[in-house]
BAMAR-49987 format. One record per residue (C-alpha): residue number from 1; residue in three letters; x, y, z. Coordinates in steps of 0.05 Angstrom, whole numbers. Example, Ala and Ser with C-alpha at 12.3 -4.5 7.8 and 13.67 -1.06 7.14 Angstrom:
<nodes>
NODE    i   aa       u       v       w
NODE    1  ALA     246     -90     156
NODE    2  SER     273     -21     143
</nodes>
This chain:
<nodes>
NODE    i   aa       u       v       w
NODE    1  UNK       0       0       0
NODE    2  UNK      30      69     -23
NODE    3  UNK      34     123      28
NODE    4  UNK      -7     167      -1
NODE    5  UNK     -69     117      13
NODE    6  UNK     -44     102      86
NODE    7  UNK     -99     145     128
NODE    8  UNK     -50     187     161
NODE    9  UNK     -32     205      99
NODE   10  UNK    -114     239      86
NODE   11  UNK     -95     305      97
NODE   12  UNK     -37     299      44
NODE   13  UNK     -79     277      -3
NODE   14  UNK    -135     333       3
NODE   15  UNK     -71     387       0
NODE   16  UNK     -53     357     -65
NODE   17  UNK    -121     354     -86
NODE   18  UNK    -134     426     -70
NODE   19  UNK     -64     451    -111
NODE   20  UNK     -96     407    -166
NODE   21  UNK    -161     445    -157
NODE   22  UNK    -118     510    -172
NODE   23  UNK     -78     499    -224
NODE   24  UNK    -137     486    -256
NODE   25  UNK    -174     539    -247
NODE   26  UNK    -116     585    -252
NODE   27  UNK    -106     547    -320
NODE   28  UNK    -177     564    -337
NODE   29  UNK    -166     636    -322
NODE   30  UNK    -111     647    -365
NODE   31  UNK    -140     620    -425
NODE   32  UNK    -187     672    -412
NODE   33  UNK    -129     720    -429
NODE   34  UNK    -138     771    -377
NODE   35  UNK     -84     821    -369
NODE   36  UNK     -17     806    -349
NODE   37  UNK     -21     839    -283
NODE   38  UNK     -85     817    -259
NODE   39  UNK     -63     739    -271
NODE   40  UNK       7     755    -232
NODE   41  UNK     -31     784    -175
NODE   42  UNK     -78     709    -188
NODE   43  UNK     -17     664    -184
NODE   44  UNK      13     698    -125
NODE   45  UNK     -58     687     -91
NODE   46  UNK     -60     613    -127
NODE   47  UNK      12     599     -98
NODE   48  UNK     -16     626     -27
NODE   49  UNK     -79     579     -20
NODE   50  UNK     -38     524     -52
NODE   51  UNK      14     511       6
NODE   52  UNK     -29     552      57
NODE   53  UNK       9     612      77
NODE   54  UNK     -14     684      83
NODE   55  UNK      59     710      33
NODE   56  UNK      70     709     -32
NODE   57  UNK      97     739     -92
NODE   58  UNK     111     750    -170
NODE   59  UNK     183     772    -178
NODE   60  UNK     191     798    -259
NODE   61  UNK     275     798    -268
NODE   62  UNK     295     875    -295
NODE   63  UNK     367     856    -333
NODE   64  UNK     376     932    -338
NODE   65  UNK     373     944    -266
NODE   66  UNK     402     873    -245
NODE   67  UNK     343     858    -202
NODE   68  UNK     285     826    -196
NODE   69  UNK     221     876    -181
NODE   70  UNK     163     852    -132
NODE   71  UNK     109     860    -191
NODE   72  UNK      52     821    -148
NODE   73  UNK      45     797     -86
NODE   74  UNK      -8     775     -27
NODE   75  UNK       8     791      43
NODE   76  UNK      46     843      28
NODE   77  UNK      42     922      39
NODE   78  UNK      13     966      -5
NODE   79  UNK      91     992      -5
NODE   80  UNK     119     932     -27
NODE   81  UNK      89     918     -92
NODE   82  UNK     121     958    -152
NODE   83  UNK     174     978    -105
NODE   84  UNK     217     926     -67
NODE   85  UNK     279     904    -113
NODE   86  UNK     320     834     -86
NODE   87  UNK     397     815    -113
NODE   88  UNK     394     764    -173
NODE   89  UNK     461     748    -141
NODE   90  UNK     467     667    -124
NODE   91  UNK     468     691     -43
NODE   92  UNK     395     706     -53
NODE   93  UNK     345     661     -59
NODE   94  UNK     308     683    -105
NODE   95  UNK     372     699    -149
NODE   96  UNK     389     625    -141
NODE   97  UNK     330     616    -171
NODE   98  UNK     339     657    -227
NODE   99  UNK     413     638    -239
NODE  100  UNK     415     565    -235
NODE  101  UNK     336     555    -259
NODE  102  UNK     336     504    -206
NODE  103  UNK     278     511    -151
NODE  104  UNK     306     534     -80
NODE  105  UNK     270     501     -21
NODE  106  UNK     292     532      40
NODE  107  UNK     256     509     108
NODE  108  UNK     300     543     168
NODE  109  UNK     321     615     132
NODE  110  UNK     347     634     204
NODE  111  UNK     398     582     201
NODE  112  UNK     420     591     129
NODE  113  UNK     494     580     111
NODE  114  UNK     471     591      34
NODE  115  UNK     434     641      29
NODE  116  UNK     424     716      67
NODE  117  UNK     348     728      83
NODE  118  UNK     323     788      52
NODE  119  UNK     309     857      97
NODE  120  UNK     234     847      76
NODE  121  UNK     234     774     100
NODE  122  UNK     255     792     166
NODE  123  UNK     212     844     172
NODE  124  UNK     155     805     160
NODE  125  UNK     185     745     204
NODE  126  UNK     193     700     147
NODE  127  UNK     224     633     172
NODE  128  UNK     215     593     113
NODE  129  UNK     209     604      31
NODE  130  UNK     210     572     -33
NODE  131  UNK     223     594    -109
NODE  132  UNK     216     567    -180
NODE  133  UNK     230     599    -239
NODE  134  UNK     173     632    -284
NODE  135  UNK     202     629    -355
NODE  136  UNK     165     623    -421
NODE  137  UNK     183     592    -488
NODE  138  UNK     250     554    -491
NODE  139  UNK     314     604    -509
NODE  140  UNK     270     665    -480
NODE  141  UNK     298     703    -427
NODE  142  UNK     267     682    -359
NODE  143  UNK     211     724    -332
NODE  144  UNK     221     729    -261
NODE  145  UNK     213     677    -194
NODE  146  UNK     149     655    -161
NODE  147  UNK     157     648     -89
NODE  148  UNK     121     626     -26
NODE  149  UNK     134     652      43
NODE  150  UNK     112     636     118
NODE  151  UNK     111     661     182
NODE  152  UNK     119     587     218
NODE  153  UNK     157     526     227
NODE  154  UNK     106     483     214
NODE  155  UNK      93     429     166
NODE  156  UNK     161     436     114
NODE  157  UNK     159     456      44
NODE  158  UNK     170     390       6
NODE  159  UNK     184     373     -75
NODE  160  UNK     109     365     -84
NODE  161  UNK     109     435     -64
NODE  162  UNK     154     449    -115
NODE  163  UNK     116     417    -167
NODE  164  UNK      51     449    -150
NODE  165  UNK      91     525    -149
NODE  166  UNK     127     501    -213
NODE  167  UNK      61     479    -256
NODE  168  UNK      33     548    -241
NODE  169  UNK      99     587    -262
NODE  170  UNK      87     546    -331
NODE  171  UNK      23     568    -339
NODE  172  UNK      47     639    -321
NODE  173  UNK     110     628    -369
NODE  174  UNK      58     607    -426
NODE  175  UNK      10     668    -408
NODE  176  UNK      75     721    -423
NODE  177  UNK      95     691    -490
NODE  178  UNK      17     702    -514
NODE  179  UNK      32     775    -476
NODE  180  UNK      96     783    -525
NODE  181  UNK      66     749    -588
NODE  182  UNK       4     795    -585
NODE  183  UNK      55     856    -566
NODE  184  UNK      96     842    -625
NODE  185  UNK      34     829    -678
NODE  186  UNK      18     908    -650
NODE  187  UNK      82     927    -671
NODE  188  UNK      85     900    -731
NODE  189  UNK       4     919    -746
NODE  190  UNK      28     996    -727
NODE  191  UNK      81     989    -772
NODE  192  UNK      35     966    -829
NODE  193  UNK     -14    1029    -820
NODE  194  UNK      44    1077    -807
NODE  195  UNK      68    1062    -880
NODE  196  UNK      -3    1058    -912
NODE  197  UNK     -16    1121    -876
NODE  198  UNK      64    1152    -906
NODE  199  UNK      34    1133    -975
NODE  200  UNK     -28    1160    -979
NODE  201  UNK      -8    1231    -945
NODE  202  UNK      38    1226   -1006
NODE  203  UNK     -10    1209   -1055
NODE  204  UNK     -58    1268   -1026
NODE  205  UNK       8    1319   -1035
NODE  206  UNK      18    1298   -1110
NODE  207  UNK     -50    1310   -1122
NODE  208  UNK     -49    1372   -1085
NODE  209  UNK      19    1397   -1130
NODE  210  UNK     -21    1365   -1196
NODE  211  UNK     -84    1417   -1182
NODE  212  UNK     -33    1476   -1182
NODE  213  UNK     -13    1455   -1261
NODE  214  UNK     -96    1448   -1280
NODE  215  UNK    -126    1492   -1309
NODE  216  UNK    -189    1464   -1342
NODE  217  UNK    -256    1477   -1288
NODE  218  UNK    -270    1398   -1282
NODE  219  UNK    -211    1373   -1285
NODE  220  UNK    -191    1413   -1223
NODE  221  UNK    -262    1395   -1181
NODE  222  UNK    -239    1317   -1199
NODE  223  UNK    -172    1330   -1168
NODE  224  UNK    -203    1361   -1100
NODE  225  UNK    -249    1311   -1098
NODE  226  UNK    -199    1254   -1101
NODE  227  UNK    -156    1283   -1054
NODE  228  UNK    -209    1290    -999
NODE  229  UNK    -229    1219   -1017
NODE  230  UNK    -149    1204   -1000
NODE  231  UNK    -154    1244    -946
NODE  232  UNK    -213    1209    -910
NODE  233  UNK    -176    1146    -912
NODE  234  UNK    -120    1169    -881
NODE  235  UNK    -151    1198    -823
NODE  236  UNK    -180    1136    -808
NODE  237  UNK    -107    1109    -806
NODE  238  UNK     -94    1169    -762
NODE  239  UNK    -140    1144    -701
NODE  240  UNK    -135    1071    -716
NODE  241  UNK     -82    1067    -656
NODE  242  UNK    -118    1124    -610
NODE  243  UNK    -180    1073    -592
NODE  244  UNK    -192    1021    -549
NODE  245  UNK    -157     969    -583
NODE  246  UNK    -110     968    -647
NODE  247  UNK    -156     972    -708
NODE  248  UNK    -218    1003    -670
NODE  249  UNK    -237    1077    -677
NODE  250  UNK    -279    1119    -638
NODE  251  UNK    -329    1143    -686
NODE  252  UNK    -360    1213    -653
NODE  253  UNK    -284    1226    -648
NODE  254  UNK    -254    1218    -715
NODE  255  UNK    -320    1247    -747
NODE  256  UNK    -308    1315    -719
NODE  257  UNK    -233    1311    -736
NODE  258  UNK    -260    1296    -805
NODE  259  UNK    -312    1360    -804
NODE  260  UNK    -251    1399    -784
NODE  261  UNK    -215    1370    -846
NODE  262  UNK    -271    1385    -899
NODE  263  UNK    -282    1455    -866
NODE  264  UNK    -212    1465    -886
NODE  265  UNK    -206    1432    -953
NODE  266  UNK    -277    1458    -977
NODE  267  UNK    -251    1533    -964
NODE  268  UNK    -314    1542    -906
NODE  269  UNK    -287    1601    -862
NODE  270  UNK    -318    1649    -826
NODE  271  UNK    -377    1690    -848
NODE  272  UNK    -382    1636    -901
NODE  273  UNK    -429    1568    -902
NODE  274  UNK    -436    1538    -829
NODE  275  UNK    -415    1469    -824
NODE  276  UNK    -438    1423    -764
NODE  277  UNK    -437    1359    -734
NODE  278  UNK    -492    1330    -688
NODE  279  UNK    -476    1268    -663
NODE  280  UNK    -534    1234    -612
NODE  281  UNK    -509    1214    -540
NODE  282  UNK    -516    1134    -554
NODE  283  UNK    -468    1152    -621
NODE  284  UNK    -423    1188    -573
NODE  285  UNK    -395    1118    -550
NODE  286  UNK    -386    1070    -608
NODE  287  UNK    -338    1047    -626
NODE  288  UNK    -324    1014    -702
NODE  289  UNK    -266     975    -738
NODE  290  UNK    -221    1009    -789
NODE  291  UNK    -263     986    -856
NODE  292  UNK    -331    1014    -823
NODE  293  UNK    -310    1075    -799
NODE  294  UNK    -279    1085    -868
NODE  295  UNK    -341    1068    -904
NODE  296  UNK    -368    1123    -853
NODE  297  UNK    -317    1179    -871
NODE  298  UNK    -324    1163    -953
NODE  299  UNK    -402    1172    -943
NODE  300  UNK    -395    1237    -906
NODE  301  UNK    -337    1260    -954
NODE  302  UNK    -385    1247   -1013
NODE  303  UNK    -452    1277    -983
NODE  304  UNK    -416    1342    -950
NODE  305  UNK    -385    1355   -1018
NODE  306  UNK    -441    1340   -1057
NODE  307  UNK    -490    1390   -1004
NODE  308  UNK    -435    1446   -1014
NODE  309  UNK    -431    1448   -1088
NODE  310  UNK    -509    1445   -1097
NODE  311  UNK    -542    1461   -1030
NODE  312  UNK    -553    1535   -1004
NODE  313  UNK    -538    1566    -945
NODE  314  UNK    -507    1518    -884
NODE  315  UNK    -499    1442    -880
NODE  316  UNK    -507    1393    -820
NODE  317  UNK    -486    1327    -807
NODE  318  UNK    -524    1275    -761
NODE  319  UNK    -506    1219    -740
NODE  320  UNK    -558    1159    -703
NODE  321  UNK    -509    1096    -688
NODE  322  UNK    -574    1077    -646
NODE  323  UNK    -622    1071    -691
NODE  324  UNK    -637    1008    -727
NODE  325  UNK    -593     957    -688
NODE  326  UNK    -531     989    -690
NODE  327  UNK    -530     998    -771
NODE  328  UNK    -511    1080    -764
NODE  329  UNK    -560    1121    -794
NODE  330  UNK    -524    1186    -826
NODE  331  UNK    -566    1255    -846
NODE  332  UNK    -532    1306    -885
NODE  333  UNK    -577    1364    -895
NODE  334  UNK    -570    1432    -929
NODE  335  UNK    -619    1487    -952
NODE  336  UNK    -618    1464   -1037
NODE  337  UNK    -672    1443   -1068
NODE  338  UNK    -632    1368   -1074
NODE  339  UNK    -646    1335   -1148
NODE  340  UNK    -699    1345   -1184
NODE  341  UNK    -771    1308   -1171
NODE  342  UNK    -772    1232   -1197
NODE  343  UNK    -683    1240   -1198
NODE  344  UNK    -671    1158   -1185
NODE  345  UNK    -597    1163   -1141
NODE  346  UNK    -578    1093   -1160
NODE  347  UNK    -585    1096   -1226
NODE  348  UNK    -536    1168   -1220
NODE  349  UNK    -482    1158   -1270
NODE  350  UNK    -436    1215   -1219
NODE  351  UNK    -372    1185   -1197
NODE  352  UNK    -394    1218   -1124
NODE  353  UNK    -467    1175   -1136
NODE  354  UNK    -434    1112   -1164
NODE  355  UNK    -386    1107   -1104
NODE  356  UNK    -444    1123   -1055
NODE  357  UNK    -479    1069   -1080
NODE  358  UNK    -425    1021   -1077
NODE  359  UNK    -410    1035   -1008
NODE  360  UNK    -474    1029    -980
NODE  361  UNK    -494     966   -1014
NODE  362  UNK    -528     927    -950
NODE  363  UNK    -555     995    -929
NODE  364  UNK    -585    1040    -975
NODE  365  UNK    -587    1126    -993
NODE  366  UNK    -653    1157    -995
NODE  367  UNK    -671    1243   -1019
NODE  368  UNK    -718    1278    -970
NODE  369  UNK    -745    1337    -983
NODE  370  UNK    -786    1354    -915
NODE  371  UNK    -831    1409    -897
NODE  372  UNK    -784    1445    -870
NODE  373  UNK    -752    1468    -941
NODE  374  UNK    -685    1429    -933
NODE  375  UNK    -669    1380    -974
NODE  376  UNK    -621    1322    -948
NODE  377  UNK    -597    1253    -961
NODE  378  UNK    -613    1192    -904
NODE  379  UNK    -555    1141    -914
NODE  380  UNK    -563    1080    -882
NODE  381  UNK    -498    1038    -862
NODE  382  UNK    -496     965    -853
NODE  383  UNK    -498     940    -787
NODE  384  UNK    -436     898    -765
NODE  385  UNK    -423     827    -770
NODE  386  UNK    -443     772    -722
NODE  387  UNK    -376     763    -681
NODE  388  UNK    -349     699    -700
NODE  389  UNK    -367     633    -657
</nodes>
């Protein structure tokens, strides 16, 4: 009969039942991907239930600094966390750790001849501790040291101890390589936009130095035209990086930086044609991916343009993200009398109507001509896709 089964043995066998119990939870919880610091500050606490001490921590190794940093930790004071630096020398445990990659077990710290116990350990009347090394994919630098503390000289820290403490470092070690993978595919994303965004301020300058050699009426309006349409897209490219995440814009936001841009490239100054934005409180808050919100901007660029070569007097620009499941409904109104009675816009053979049309296929564009004398155009955008299963 193995000792485990022997019953002396019961409450060894519910402590390694428990530490199962965590790491697979804390397994669990890291798949969810939270943040990095939020599941540090979980394995210090899964590390402290595990072995049943009130002491823990999360030491992250800073090479530039030649320390390792306190980066979580349970038991601890609130000026200990962030703050308290330890040797990665091989005199301190946790430097052992970090040296040799080999975990340090060490049951009577008072009566160390390897290692010196930390100021903070003494402090908090550590007597015994134990470290493994967190570290992720193989050939990686190492991330830091997991280690467990206590106050008593009870029941020692054993190799199953180890084992349990190691497991969760390896899920921790796992957790930072998805941290770095994601941080690099931002880089290189940022990169990718930072050049598309280069090109087409380029583009929008040649076009810019082409109008100044045109001459012919049209040929000039085309020109304008194409560089606002340029210059739409590459404001969208501006604020794909100033959202909540990489690739998601804040519409309210980059609509008004647009109005700001069309006040200037449509000549609208002072004393001239008003043109404003209303933007309703629920719109005030979404937030779209890169390809809506530059459908969005090409369907304002169009309309504004359109209202301020044929309208009268000022133009406004509404915008309902609420209405209609989230689709984005999208007024632009002006005081013209709009085409004439019976004019069809999708059959419009305009390069402005054709491109409408196209971009608002799944929603649609529909004249008004209310009592109130202004004409305007209703664009209705496609609502977002399902999120994938």
């Amino acid at each position: 009969m193995s000792d485990i089964g022997r019953p002396e043995n019961g409450g060894e066998l519910r402590r390694r039942l428990r530490q199962q119990q965590l790491i697979s939870a804390f397994g669990r919880e890291a798949l969810r991907g939270p943040d990095l610091d939020g599941l540090l500050q979980d394995a210090a606490q899964a590390a402290s239930d595990g072995l049943g001490t009130s002491l823990a921590k999360v030491l992250q190794h800073i090479p530039a600094e030649n320390c390792l940093l306190i980066v979580a930790g349970v038991g601890w004071g609130e000026d200990v966390v962030g703050v308290v630096r330890f040797g990665t020398d091989l005199a301190s445990p946790a430097g052992f750790a970090l040296r040799t990659g080999a975990p340090v077990i060490s049951n009577h710290l008072g009566g160390e001849g390897r290692f010196r116990t930390p100021q903070l350990m003494v402090d908090h009347g550590v007597r015994r501790a134990v470290n493994v090394l967190i570290r992720g994919e193989a050939g990686a630098p190492a991330f830091g040291v997991l280690e467990v503390d206590s106050r008593d000289e009870g029941e020692e820290f054993s190799d199953s101890d180890v084992d349990f403490l190691q497991a969760l470092a390896n899920v921790v070690g796992l957790a930072i390589d998805r941290d770095r993978d994601r941080r690099d595919r931002d880089l290189l994303t940022r990169e990718a936009h930072h050049r598309v965004k280069n090109s087409l301020q380029i583009a929008q300058t040649l076009l810019r130095l082409q109008l100044r050699e045109v001459e012919d009426p049209e040929a000039r309006v085309q020109l304008e035209q194409a560089a606002r349409r340029i210059m739409t897209i590459g404001a969208v490219h501006e604020r794909l990086f100033s959202g909540p995440a990489i690739g998601q814009v804040a519409v309210a936001t980059y609509l008004r930086g647009l109005i700001e841009d069309l006040r200037s490239s449509l000549g609208v100054g002072e004393g001239g044609r008003p043109l404003a934005l209303e933007v309703t409180p629920a719109s005030e808050t979404a937030i779209w991916d890169g390809d809506r919100v530059t459908t969005l901007g090409l369907v304002v660029t169009e309309l504004v343009t359109n209202a301020f070569k044929y309208g009268r007097d000022g133009v406004v620009v509404r915008l309902d993200i609420a209405a209609l499941d989230g689709a984005g409904v999208l007024v632009v109104e002006d005081g013209g009398d709009g085409p004439p009675e019976g004019y069809d816009q999708v059959k419009g053979r305009g390069l402005g109507m054709r491109i409408l049309n196209t971009l608002l296929r799944g929603g649609g564009l529909v004249a008004e001509r209310p009592t109130d004398g202004r004409f305007r155009f209703v664009a209705t955008l496609s609502p977002a896709p399902p999120p994938a299963a």
